[in-house]
C-alpha positions in Angstrom: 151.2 197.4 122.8 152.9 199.4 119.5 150.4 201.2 117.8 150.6 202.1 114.0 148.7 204.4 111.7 148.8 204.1 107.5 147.7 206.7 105.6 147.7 207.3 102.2 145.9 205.8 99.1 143.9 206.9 96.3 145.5 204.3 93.4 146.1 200.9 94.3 150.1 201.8 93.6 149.8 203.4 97.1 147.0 201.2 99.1 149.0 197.9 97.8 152.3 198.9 99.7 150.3 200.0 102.5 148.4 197.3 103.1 151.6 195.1 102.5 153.6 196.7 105.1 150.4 196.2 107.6 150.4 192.8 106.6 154.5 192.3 107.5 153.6 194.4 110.7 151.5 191.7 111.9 153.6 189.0 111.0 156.8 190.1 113.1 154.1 191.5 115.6 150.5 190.0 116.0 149.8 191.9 118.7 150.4 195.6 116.8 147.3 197.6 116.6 146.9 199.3 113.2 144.7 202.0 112.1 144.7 203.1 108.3 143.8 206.9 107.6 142.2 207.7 104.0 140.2 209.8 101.7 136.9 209.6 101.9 134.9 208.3 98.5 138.6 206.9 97.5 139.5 203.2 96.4 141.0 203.1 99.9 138.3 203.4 102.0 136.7 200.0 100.3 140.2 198.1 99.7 141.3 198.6 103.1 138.5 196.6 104.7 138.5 194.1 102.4 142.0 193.2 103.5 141.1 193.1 107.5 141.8 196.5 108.5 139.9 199.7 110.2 140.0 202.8 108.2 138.7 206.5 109.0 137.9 208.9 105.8 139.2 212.3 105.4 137.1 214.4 103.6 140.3 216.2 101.5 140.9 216.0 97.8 144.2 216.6 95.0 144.6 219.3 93.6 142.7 220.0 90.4 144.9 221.7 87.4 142.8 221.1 84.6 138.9 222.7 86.4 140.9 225.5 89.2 137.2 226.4 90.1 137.2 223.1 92.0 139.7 223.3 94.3 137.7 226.4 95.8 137.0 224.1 98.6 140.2 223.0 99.0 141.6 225.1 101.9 138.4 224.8 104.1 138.7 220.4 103.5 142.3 220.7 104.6 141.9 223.0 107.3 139.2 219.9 108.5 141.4 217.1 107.1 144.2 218.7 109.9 141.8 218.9 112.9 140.0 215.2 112.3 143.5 213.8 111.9 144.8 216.0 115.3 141.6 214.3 116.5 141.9 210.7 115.6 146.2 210.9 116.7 144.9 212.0 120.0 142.5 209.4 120.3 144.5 206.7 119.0 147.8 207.5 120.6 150.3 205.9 117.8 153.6 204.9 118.3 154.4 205.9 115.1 153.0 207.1 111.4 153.5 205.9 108.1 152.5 207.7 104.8 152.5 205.7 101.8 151.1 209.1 99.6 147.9 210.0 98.5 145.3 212.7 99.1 144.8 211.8 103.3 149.0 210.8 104.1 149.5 215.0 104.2 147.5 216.2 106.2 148.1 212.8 109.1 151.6 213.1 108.8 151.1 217.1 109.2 149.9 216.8 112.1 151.4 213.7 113.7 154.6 215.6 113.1 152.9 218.6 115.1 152.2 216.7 117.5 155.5 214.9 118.3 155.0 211.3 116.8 157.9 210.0 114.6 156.9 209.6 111.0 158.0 207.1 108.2 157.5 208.4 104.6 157.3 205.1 101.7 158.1 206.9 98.4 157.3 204.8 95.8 158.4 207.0 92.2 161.7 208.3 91.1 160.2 211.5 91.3 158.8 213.0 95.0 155.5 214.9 95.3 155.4 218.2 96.7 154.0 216.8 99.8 156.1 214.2 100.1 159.2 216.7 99.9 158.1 219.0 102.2 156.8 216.6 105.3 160.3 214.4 104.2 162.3 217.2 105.6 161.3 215.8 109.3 160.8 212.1 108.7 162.5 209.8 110.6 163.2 207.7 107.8 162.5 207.8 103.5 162.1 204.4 102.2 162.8 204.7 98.4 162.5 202.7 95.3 165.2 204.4 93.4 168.7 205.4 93.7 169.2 209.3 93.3 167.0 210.2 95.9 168.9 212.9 97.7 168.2 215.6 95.0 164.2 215.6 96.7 165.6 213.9 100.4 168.1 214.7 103.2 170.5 211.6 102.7 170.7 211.2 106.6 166.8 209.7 106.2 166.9 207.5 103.3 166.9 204.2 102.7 166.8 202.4 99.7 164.5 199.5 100.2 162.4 199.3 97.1 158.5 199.0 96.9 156.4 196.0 98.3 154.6 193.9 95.9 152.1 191.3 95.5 154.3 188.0 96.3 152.0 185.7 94.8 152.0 188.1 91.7 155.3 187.5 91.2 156.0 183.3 92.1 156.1 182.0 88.5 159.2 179.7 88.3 158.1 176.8 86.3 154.6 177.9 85.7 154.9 178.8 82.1 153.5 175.0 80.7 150.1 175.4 83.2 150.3 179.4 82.5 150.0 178.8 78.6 147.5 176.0 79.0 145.3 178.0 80.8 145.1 180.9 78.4 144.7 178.2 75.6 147.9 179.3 73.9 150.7 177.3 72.5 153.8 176.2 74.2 155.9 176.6 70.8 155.0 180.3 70.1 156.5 183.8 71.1 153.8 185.7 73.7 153.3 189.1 74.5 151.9 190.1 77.6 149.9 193.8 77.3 148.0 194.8 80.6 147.3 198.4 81.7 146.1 198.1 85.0 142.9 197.0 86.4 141.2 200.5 85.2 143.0 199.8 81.7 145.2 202.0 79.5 143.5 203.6 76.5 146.8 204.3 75.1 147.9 200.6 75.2 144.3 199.2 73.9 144.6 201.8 70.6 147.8 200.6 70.1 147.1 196.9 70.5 143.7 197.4 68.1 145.8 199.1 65.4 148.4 196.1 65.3 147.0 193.6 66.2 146.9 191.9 61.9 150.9 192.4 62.5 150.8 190.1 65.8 148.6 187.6 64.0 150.9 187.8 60.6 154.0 187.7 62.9 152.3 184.4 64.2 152.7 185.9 67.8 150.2 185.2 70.8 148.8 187.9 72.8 147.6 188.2 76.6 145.7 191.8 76.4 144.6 192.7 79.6 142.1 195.8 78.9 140.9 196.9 81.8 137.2 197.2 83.0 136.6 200.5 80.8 137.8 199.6 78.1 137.0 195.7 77.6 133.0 195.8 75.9 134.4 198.4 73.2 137.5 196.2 72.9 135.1 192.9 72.3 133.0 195.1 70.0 135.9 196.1 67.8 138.3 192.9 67.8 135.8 190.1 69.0 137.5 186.7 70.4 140.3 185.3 68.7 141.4 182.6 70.2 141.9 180.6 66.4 144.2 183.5 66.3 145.8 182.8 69.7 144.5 186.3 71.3 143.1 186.1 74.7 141.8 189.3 75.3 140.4 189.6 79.2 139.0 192.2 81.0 141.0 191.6 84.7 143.9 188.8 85.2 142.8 186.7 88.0 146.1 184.7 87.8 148.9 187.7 87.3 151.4 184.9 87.9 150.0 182.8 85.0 149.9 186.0 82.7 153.4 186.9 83.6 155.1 183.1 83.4 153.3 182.8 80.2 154.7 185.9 78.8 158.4 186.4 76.9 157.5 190.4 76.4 155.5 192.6 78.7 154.0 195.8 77.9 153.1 197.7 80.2 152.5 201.5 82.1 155.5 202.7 84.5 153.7 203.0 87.3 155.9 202.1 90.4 153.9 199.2 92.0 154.2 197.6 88.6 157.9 198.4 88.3 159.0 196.7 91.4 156.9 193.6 90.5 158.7 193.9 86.5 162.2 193.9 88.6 161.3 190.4 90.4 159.5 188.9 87.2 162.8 189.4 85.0 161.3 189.5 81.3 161.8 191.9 79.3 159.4 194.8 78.8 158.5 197.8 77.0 157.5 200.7 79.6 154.6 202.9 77.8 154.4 205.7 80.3 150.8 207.2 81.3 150.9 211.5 80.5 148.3 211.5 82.8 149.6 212.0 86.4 151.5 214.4 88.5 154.8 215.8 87.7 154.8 213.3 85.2 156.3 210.7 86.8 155.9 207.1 85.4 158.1 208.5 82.6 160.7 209.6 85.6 160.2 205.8 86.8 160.9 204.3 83.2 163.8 206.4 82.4 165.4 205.0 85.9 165.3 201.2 84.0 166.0 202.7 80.7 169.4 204.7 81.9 170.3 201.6 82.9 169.3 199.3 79.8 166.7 197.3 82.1 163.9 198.4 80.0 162.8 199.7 76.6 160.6 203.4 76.8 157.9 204.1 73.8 156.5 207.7 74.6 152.7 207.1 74.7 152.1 210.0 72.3 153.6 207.4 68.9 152.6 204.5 70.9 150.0 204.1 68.8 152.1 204.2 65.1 155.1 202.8 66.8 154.2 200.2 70.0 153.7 196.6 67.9 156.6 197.2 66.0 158.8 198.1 68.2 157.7 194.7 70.6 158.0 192.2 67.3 161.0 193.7 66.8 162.2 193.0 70.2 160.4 189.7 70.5 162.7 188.7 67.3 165.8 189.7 69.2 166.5 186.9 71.7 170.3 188.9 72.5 168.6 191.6 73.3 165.9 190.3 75.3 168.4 188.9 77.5 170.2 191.6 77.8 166.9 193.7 79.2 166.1 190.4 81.3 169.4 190.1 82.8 169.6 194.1 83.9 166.1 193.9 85.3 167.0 191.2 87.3 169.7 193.2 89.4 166.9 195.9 90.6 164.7 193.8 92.3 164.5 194.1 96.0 161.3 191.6 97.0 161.8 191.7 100.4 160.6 195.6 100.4 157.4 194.7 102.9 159.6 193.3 105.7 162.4 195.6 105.9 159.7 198.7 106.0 158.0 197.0 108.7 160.9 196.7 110.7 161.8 200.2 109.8 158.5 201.0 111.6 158.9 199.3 114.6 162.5 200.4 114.8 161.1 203.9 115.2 158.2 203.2 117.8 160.5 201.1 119.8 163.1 204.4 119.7 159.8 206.5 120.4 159.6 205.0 124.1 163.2 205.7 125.5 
């Protein structure tokens, strides 16, 4: 029986493509035996279970830049992170390791790679963590979401596959009637699509509160997808507008609906998003988040917007400059198409299968 081990998580940009490839694992193989690895008190270690799966908690945590005197305990929780996950490869005996990043896929692939089991490392940004440069220099195989790569990868291990998404995210094709009728929006008006996440996008929800009279004057609908912290202050400053045909919600049950409905998206750049954005094919304006490592959602946008597949607004004049800039792009069909058309030629849906093969490929090699 081939035996697997996922680790990673912490955002659901890295348990999504994890539990994906487990998912297309068991598909090709029912019989595979999988066993996720994560942080403990992480999204992860609540997700994972929730979609069938056993998990085991490291007790390890991120570096923190902006309060140093926290990561005092950071060398003695990865010294322990190492010797549990020495403990639970030993015990388990995989075939073969994949790290989708996050706080627990360092120290598990550490040691697997210690310890003589083959690894598989699933980038998902245009820009590679520390970690994930440093353990890459041994995997058996990078699967990337970007071209250009090989400045953070030895060439001989990559392999451009792109990121797994949520399939049913993504099925829209001749939704867009049902999707508008469910919002309670019009079938002869422009729509704009704004969503930040589940957690929400402060950045996105200021911007959207100090345009929103232009929308309405403009005579354009809105989906604003606020996320759970921001959606009671939202309410409390905007109230529902539906006579003005803005649905603002606080979680998108039906992502499919939102995006069929939409003919501009807003969104964050975060890489999960990205490789859904590719599949969907409207055109969108990337607000990247400051707030994350190496900044890298602006490293993801830039690799659409190099390529006229997207439109960047820097989330520092999002604020001042965000509605305007989408009516003006909503008003210019040519140019919609033209950011539809480019988006279109990225997409790569299939990204859950051919990593699971990928997988297998190396635990079947792992035997001879």
């Amino acid at each position: 029986m081939t035996k697997v081990i996922i680790s990673g998580g912490g955002t659901g940009g890295h348990i999504f493509p994890a539990v994906a490839i487990a998912n297309a694992l068991k598909r090709i193989d029912p019989a595979i035996e999988i066993l996720f690895v994560g942080a403990n008190g992480r999204m992860e270690m609540e997700k994972v279970p929730a979609a069938g799966y056993t998990i085991i908690g490291l007790d390890i945590q991120g570096f923190q830049r902006k309060a140093l005197w926290k990561n005092i305990m950071l060398p003695i929780k990865m010294l322990k992170s190492l010797l549990k996950a020495r403990s639970i490869i030993k015990e388990f005996k995989p075939n073969v390791a994949v790290g989708v990043g996050g706080y627990a896929s360092g120290p598990l692939l550490y040691a697997a790679g210690q310890m003589g089991i083959p690894y598989l490392i699933q980038e998902q940004n245009s820009y590679a963590g520390i970690t994930n440069k440093k353990l890459g220099t041994k995997a058996k195989k990078v699967c990337v979401a970007f071209d250009g790569m090989d400045k953070f990868f030895p060439s001989t291990s990559l392999m451009l596959t792109g990121n797994p998404i949520r399939k049913q995210s993504v099925e829209i094709e001749g939704k867009r009637e049902e999707a508008l009728a469910s919002f309670g929006l019009s079938a002869g008006k422009k729509t704009i699509l704004v969503t930040g996440g589940s957690l929400g996008a402060g950045t996105l929800n200021k911007s959207m509160v100090a345009g929103l009279q232009k929308l309405i004057d403009q005579n354009i609908q809105l989906i604003w997808q606020t996320g759970k912290y921001y959606y009671s202050s939202i309410i409390n400053q905007v109230g529902e507008r539906p006579d003005k045909n803005i649905v603002v919600l606080e979680f998108l049950n039906r992502m499919d609906y939102a995006y069929a409905a939409a003919d501009l998206i807003i969104s964050r750049a975060g890489a999960g998003t990205i490789a859904e954005l590719y599949v969907v094919k409207k055109p969108v304006i990337l607000v990247p988040s400051p707030n994350v490592a190496e900044d890298h959602q602006t490293k993801n946008a830039m690799a659409l917007v190099n390529v006229n597949a997207a439109v960047l607004v820097k989330d520092v004049v999002a604020e001042e400059e965000l509605v305007e800039k989408a009516i003006e792009l909503i008003n210019d069909s040519a140019k919609c198409t033209e950011l539809s058309n480019n988006i279109s030629k990225l997409a790569l849906p299939d990204a859950d299968e051919v990593i699971a093969r990928e997988v297998l490929k190396i635990a079947f090699e792992g035997y001879r």
